[in-house]
C-alpha positions as CSV (number, residue, x, y, z in Angstrom):
1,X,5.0,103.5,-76.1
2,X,6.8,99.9,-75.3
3,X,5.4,99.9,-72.0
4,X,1.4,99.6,-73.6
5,X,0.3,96.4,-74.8
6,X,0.6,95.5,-78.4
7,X,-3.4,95.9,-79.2
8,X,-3.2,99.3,-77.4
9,X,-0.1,100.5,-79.8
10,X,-2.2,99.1,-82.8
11,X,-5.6,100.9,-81.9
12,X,-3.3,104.3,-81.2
13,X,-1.4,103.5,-84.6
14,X,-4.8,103.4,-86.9
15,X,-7.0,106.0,-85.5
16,X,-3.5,108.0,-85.4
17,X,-3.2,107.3,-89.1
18,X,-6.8,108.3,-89.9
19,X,-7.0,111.6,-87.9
20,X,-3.5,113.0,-89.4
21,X,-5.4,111.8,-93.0
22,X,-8.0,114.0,-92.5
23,X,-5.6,117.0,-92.2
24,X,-4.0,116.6,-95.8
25,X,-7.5,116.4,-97.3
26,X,-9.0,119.7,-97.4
27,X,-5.2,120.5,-98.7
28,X,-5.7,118.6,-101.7
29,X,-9.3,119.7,-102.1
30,X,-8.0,123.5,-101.9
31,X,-5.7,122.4,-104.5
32,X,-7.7,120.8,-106.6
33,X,-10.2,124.2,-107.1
34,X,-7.6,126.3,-107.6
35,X,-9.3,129.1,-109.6
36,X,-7.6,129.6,-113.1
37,X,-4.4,132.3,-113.4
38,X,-3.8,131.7,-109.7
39,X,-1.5,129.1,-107.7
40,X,-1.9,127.6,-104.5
41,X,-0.5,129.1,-100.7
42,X,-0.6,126.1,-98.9
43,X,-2.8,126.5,-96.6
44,X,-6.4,126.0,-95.3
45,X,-7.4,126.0,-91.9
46,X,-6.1,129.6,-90.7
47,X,-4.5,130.3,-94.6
48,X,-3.7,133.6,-93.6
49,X,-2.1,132.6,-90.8
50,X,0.2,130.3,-92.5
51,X,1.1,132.6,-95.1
52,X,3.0,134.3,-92.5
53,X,4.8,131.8,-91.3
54,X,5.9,131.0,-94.7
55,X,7.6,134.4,-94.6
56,X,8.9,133.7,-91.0
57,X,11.0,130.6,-92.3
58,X,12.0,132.2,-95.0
59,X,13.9,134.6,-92.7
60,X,15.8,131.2,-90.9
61,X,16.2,130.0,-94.5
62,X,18.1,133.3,-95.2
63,X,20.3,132.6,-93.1
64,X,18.5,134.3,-90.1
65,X,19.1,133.5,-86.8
66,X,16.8,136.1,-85.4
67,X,13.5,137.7,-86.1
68,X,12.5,140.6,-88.0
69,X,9.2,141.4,-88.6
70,X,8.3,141.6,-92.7
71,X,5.2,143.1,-92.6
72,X,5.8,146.4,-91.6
73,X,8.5,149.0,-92.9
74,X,10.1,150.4,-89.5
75,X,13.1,149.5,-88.6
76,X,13.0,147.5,-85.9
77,X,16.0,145.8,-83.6
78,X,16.1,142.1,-84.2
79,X,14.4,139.9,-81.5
80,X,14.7,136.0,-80.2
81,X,10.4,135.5,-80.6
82,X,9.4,133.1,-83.5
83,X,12.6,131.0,-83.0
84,X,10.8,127.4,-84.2
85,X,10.4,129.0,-87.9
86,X,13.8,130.5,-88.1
87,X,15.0,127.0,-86.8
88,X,13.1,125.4,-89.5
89,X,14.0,127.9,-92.1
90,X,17.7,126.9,-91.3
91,X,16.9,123.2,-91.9
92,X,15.5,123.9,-95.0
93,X,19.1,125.4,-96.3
94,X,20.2,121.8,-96.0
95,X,17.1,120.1,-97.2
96,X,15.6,122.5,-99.9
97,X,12.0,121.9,-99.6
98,X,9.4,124.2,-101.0
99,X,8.3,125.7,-97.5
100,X,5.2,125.2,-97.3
101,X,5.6,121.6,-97.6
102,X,8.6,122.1,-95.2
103,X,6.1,123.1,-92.4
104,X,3.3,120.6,-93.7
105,X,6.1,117.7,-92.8
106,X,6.9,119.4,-89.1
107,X,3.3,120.0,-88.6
108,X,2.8,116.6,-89.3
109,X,5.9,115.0,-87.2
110,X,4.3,117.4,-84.0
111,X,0.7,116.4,-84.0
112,X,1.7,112.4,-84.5
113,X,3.9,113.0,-81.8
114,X,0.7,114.9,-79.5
115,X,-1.3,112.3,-80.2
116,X,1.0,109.5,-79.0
117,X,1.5,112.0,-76.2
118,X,-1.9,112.0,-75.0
119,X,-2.5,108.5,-75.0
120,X,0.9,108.2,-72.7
121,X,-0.8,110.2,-70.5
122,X,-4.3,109.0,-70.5
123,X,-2.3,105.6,-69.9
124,X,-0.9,107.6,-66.6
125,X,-4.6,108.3,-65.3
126,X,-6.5,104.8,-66.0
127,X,-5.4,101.5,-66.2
128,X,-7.7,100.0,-68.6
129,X,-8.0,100.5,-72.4
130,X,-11.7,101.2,-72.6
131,X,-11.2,104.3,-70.5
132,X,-7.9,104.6,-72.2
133,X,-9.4,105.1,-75.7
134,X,-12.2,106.9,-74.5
135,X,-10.4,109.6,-72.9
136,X,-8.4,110.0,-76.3
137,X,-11.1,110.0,-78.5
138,X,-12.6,112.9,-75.8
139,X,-9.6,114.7,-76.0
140,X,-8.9,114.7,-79.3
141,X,-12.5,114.6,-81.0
142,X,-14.5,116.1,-77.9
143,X,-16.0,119.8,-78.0
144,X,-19.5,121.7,-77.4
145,X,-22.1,123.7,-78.9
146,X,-19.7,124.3,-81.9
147,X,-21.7,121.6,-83.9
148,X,-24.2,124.4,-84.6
149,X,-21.4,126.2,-86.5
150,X,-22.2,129.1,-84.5
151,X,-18.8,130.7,-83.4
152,X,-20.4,134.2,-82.3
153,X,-23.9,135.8,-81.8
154,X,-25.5,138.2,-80.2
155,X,-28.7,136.9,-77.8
156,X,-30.5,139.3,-76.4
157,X,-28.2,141.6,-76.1
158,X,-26.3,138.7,-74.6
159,X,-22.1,138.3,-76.3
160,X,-22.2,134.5,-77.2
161,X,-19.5,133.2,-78.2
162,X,-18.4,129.2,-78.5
163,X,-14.5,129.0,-78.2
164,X,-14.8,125.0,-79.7
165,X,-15.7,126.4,-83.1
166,X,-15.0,130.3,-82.9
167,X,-11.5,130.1,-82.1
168,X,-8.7,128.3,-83.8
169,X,-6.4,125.6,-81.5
170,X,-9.7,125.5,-79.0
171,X,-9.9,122.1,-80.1
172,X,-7.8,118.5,-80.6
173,X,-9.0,117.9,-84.2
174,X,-8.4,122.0,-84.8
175,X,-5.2,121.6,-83.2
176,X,-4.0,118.9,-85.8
177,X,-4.5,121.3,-88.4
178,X,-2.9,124.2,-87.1
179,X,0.4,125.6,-87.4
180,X,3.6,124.2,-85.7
181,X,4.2,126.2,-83.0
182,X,0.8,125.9,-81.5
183,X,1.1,122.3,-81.8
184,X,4.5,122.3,-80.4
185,X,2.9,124.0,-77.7
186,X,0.4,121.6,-77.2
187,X,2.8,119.3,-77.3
188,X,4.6,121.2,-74.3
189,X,1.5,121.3,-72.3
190,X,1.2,117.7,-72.6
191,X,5.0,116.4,-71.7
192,X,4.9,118.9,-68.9
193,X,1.8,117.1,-67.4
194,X,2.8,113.7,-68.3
195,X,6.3,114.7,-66.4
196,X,4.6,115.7,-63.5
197,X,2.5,112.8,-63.3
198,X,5.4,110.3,-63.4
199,X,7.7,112.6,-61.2
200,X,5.2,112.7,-58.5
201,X,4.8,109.0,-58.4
202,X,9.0,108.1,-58.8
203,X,10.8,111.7,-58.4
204,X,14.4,111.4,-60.3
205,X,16.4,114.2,-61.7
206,X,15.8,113.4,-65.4
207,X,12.1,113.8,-65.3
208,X,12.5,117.5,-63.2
209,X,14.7,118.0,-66.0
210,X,12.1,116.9,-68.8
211,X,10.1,119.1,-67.3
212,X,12.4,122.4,-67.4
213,X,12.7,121.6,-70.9
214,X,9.3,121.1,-72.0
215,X,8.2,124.4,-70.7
216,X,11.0,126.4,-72.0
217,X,9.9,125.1,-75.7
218,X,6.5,125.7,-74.9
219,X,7.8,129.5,-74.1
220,X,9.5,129.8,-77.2
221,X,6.0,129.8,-78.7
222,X,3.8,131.2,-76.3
223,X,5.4,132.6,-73.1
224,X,2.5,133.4,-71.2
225,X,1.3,129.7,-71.5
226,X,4.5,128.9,-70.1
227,X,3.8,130.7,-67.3
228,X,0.4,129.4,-66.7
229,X,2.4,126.6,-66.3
230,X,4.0,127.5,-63.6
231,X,1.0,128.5,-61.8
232,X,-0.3,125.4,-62.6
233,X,2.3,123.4,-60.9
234,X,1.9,126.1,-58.0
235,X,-1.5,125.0,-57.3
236,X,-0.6,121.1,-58.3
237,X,2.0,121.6,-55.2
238,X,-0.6,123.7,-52.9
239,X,-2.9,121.3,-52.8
240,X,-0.8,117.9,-52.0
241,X,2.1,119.3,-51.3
242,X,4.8,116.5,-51.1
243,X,8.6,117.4,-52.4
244,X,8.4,115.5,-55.9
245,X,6.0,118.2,-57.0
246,X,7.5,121.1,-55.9
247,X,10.8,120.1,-57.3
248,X,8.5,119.7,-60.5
249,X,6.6,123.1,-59.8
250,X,10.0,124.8,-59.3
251,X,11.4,123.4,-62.9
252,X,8.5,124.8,-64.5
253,X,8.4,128.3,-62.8
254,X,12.4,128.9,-64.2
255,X,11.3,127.4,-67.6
256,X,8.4,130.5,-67.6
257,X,10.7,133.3,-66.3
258,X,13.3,134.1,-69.1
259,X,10.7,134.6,-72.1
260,X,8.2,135.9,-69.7
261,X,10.3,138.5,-68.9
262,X,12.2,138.9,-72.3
263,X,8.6,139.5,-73.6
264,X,8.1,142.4,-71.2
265,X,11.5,143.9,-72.8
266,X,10.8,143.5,-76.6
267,X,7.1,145.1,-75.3
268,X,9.3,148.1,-73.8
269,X,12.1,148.5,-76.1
270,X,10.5,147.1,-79.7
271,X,8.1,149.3,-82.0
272,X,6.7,145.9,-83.3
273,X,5.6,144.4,-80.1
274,X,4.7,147.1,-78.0
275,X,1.2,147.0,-78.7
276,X,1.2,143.2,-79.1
277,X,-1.4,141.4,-79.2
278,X,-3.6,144.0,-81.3
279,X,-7.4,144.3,-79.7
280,X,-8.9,142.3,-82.4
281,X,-6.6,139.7,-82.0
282,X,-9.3,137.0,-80.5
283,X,-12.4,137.1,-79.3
284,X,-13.0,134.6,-76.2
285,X,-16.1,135.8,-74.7
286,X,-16.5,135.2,-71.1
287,X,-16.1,132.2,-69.1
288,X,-19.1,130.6,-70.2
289,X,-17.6,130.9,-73.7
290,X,-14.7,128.5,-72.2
291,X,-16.0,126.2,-69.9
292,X,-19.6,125.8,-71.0
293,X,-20.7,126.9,-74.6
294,X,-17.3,125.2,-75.8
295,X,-17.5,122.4,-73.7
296,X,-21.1,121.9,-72.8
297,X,-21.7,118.1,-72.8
298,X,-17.8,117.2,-71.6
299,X,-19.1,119.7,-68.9
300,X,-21.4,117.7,-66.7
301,X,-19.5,114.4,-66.7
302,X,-16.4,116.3,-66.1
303,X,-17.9,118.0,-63.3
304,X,-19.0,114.6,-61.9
305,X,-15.4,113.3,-61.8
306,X,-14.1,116.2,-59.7
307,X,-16.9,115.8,-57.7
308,X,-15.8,111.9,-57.3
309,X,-12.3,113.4,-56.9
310,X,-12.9,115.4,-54.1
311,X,-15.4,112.5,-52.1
312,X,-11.8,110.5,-52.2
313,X,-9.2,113.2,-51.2
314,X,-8.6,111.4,-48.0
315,X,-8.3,108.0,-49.4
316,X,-7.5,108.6,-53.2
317,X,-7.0,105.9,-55.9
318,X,-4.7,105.3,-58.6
319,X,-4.6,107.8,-60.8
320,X,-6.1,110.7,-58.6
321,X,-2.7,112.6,-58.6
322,X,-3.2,113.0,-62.5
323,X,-7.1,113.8,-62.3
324,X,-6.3,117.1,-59.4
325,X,-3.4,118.0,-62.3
326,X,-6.0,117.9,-65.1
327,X,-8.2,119.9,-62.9
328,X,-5.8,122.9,-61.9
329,X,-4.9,122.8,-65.6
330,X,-8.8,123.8,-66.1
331,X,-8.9,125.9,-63.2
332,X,-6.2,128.1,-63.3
333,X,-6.3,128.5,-67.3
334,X,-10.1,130.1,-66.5
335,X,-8.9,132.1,-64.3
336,X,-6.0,133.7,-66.2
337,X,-7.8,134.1,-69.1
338,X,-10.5,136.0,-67.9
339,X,-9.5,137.5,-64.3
340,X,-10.1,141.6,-64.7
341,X,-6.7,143.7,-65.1
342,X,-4.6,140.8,-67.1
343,X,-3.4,141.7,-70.2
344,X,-4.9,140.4,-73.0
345,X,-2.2,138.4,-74.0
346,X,-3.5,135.9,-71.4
347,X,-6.7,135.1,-73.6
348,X,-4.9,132.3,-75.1
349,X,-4.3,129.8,-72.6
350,X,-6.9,127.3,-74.2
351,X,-4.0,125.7,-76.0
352,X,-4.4,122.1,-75.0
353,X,-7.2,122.4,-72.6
354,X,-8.4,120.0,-75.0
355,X,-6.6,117.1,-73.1
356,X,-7.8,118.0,-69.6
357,X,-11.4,118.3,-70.8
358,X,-11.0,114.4,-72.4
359,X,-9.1,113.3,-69.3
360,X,-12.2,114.5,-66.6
361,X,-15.3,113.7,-69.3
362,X,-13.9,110.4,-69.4
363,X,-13.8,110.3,-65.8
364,X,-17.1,111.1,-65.0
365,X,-18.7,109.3,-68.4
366,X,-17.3,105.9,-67.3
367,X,-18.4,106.8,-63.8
368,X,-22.1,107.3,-65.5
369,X,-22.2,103.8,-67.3
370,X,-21.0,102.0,-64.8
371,X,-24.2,102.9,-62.9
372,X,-26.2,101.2,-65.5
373,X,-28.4,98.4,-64.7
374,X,-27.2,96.4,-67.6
375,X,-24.3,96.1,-69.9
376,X,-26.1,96.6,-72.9
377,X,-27.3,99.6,-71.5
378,X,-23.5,100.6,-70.5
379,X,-21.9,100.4,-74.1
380,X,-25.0,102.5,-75.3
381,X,-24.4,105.2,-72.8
382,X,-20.7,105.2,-73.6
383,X,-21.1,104.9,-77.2
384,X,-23.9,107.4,-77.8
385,X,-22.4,110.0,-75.5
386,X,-19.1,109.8,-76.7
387,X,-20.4,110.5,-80.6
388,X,-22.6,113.5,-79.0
389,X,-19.5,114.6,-77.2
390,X,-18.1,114.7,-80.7
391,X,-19.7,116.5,-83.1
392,X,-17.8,119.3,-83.1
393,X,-14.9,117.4,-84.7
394,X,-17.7,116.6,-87.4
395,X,-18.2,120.5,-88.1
396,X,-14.7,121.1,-87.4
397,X,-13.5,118.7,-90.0
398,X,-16.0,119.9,-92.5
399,X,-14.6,123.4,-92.7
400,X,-11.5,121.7,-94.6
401,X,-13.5,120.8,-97.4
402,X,-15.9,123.7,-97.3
403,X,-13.7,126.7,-97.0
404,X,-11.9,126.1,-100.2
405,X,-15.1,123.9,-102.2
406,X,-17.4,127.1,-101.1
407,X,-14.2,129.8,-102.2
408,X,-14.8,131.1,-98.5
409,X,-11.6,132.8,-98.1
410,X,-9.8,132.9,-101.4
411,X,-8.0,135.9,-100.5
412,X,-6.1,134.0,-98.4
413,X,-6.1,130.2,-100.2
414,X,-5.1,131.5,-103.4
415,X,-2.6,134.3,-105.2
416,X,-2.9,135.1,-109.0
417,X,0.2,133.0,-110.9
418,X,1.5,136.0,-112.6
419,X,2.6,138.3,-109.3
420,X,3.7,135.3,-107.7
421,X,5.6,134.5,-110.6
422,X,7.7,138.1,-110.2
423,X,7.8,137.6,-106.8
424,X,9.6,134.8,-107.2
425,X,12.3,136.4,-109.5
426,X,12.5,138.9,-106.7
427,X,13.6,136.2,-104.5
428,X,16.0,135.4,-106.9
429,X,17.6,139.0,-107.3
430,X,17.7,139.9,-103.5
431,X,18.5,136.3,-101.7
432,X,19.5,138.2,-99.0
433,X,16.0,139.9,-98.1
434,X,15.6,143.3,-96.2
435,X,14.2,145.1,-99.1
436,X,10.5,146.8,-99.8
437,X,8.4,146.6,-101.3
438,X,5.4,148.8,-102.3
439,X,2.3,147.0,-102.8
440,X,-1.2,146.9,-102.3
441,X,-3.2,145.2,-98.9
442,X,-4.0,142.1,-100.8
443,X,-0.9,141.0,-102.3
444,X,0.8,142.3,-99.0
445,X,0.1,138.8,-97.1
446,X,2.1,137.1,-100.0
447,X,4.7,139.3,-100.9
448,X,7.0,138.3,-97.8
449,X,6.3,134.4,-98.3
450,X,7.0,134.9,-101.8
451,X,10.2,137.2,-102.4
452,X,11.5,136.6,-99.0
453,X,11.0,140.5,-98.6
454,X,9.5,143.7,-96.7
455,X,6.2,144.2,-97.4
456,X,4.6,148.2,-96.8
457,X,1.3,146.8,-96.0
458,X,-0.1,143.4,-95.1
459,X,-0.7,141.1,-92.0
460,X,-3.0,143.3,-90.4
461,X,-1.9,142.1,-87.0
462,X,1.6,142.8,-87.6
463,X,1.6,146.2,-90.2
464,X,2.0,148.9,-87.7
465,X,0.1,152.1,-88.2
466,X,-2.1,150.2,-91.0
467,X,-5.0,153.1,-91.3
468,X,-2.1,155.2,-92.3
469,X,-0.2,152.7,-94.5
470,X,-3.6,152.0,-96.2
471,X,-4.3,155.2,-96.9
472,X,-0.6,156.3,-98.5
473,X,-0.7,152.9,-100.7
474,X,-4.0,154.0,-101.9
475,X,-2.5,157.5,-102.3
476,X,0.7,155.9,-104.4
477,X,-0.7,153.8,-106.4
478,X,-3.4,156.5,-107.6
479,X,-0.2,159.5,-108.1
480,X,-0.1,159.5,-112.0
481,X,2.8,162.4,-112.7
482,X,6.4,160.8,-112.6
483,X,7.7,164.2,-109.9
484,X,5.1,162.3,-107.6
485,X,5.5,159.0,-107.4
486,X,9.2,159.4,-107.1
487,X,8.7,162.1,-104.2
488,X,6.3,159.1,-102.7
489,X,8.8,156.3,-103.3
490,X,11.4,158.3,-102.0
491,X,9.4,159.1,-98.8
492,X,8.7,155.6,-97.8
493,X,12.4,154.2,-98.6
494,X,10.4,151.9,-101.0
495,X,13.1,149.4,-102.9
496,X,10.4,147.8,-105.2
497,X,6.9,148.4,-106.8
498,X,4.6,145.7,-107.4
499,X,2.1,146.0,-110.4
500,X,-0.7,143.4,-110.5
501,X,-4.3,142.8,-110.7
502,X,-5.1,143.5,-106.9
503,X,-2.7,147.0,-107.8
504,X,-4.5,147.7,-110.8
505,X,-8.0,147.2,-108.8
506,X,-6.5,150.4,-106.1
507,X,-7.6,152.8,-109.7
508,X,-4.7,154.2,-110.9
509,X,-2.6,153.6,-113.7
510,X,0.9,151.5,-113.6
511,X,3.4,153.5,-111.5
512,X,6.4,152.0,-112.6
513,X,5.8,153.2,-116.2
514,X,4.8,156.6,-115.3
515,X,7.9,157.2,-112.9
516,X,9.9,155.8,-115.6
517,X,11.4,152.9,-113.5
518,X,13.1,149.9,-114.5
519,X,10.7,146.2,-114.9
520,X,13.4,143.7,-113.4
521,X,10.6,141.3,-113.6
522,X,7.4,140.6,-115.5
523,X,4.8,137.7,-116.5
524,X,1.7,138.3,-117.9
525,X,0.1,142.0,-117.0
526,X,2.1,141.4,-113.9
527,X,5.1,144.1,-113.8
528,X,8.0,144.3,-111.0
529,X,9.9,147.7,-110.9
530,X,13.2,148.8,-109.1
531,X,12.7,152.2,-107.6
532,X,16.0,154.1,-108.1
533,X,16.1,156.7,-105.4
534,X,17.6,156.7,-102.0
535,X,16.1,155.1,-99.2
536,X,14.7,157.7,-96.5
537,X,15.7,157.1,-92.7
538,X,12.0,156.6,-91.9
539,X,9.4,154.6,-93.2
């Protein structure tokens, strides 16, 4: 940052200040409209989300080096995935921050620190501020059709879908919200590209380095963006080949390999991973869904700086190395995501295409005004098609305020005071976690974040078997004789029952006091038995 001018620092500084504003916001309006009898998760944008990663660092602030999955009762053989949350779970045994605010504060550290990274490297691709600033505000605020706050439709018989608005992290101002590891990821993305950039230009040891680095973190949160990486600087290479970038290229292929490949063991070897990611994990539509719909007025500016791109690739300009970067960034992440035959892990390599987009629609827009016959005529075209270009951050920023104002996914926001008061006893009783607990789908999202424990049913993407699991909770938790319920228990190795108002709501009548077993915790009509039989070798 010392090498931009002072003014430049200054402009970053506020509009930095004003975006990461805008993220605590809709926290403090979910908080404020907290329904009565129920307390806070923490959480807004993607709430269920980040209930789970509460229970993730709960596992690294057991004293946890390595995952285990607590939403599902199988034992499992512990893995090295998730390793940011265990990390941050392990500086909360020094600190002792409620977590959620924990991850608030990383979350907040990471997307300060992607902003400041993308104006580095917008400062890499133009000289000037104007183009500076509006590549940043394109990057960060830029998006498509998602202004219509239409994520998915069908049009005659035609699958729309508009990744700007319909999927979560498609987007800089989404981004900001989001949880750490996807901006840690972004984050990643970014470095890597800035690395490359300055490698190319002055090649020394520390920057192929950097780059090595960047891309194994980026791995650690999303391995197969780590390896799109390395395709990336494949193509980067391929197409000016000189030995700066190859070096670079090189650095980021053995950054992707170990995850990459360690992923391909835990999908062999590991019960929890092997059908990972589940089929409803996200929808990205086709192509268009990337590259147009979610991008459709960057789209034609950006098209007409690789056009101007590829008029100079004999005799290219300062700052062309960076634009044919941003471009295989684009190119290659399409064609991952929706070449025929990958898995569908692949579909998320959108992570940070945010910056690429910004980089090129700058590009071309500037290109644009500067064809104007008059300045006034100039500043409107860049000022009027840079606030077009962003309207999706208006939408975007919207659905802080009107998920929790309009009680839009309370499920998820919001957990009655009572079971979370137990829960938190539980945590108390067993600091150590492993144990679990029976309860129903809806308290099953909190149960982990809460107590620190197993849950029998609750993420849906990671609760294997959940048709089955569904059905026996129903079944449990409707079993009225004592001989039953402890046959059940018994069955499932449960360790715990939960009785609440999400229990009571399954229609049957309190378990615990019909097996007979013990209340080690209680508040309000909210009851917490230990089940006192043996745990059964499988769940």
């Amino acid at each position: 940052m010392s090498a931009l001018p002072v003014a430049e620092r200054r402009w970053l500084l506020v509009v930095s200040l004003v975006l990461l504003l805008l993220t605590l916001l809709p926290l403090a309006s979910a908080a404020a409209v907290t329904p009565p009898g129920h307390v806070f998760g923490g959480f807004v944008y993607e709430a269920r989300d980040g209930d789970s990663y509460v229970a993730k660092t709960i596992e690294g602030l057991e004293g946890h080096w390595v995952y285990h999955d607590p939403y599902t009762s199988e034992r499992q053989p512990a893995s090295l995935v998730l390793t940011p949350y265990l990390l941050i779970g392990q500086l909360d045994r020094v600190l002792g921050l409620p977590v959620p605010l924990l991850l608030h504060l990383v979350s907040l550290v990471l997307a300060a620190s992607l902003l400041a990274a993308v104006y580095l490297l917008v400062a890499e691709v133009f000289a000037d501020p104007g183009r500076r600033r509006l590549a940043f505000l394109l990057a960060v605020l830029g998006g498509g059709l998602g202004f219509l706050a239409i994520g998915h439709a069908e049009i005659l018989g035609y699958h729309y879908v508009s990744l700007d608005i319909a999927v979560s992290g498609s987007t800089g101002i989404d981004t900001l919200n989001l949880a750490p590891h996807i901006l840690l990821a972004s984050l990643g993305s970014t470095w890597a590209a800035i690395l490359w950039v300055r490698h190319r230009r002055h090649p020394t040891a520390a920057r192929a380095l950097g780059g090595l680095a960047w891309i194994l973190l980026v791995s650690t949160a999303y391995p197969q963006l780590a390896a799109m990486w390395a395709v990336v600087g494949a193509v980067a290479w391929a197409v000016r080949p000189n030995r700066s970038s190859l070096a670079m290229a090189a650095a980021w292929t053995a950054g992707a390999i170990p995850y990459v490949f360690y992923g391909l063991y835990l999908k062999a070897t590991n019960p929890v991973f092997a059908s990972w990611p589940p089929a409803g994990d996200v929808d990205v539509g086709d192509p268009l869904s990337y590259l147009l719909w979610a991008h459709v007025l960057l789209l034609p500016v950006a098209l007409t700086a690789v056009v101007a791109l590829w008029h100079r690739r004999r005799q290219p300009v300062a700052g062309d190395d960076a634009l044919g970067l941003m471009v295989a960034w684009l190119g290659v992440s399409a064609v991952l995501m929706y070449l025929p035959g990958l898995p569908a892990i692949m579909h998320r390599l959108f992570y940070a295409s945010f910056v690429p987009f910004g980089v090129l629609g700058a590009a071309g827009l500037w290109q644009w005004a500067s064809q104007a016959g008059t300045s006034r005529l100039r500043r409107r075209m860049l000022v009027y098609g840079t606030a077009v270009m962003c309207l999706t951050a208006v939408q975007t920023a919207a659905q802080g305020f009107t998920i929790p104002l309009q009680h839009r996914d309370d499920l998820a926001l919001y957990f009655p005071a009572d079971e979370a008061a137990v829960l938190t006893r539980l945590r108390a009783i067993e600091p150590d976690g492993g144990t679990l607990v029976m309860n129903s789908y809806e308290s099953g999202l909190f149960v982990p974040a809460i107590s620190g424990q197993i849950t029998y049913i609750g993420f849906p993407f990671e609760t294997l078997d959940l048709a089955r699991k569904q059905a026996n909770t129903v079944s449990f938790y409707r079993t009225d004789d004592a001989a039953g319920l402890r046959a059940q228990a018994a069955a499932l190795g449960l360790d715990y029952v939960l009785w609440g108002v999400y229990e009571r709501g399954l229609g049957g009548r309190d378990p615990g006091a019909a097996a007979g077993w013990k209340v080690v915790a209680s508040a309000g009509e909210a009851r917490l038995y230990r089940v006192a039989v043996d745990r059964a070798v499988v769940r």
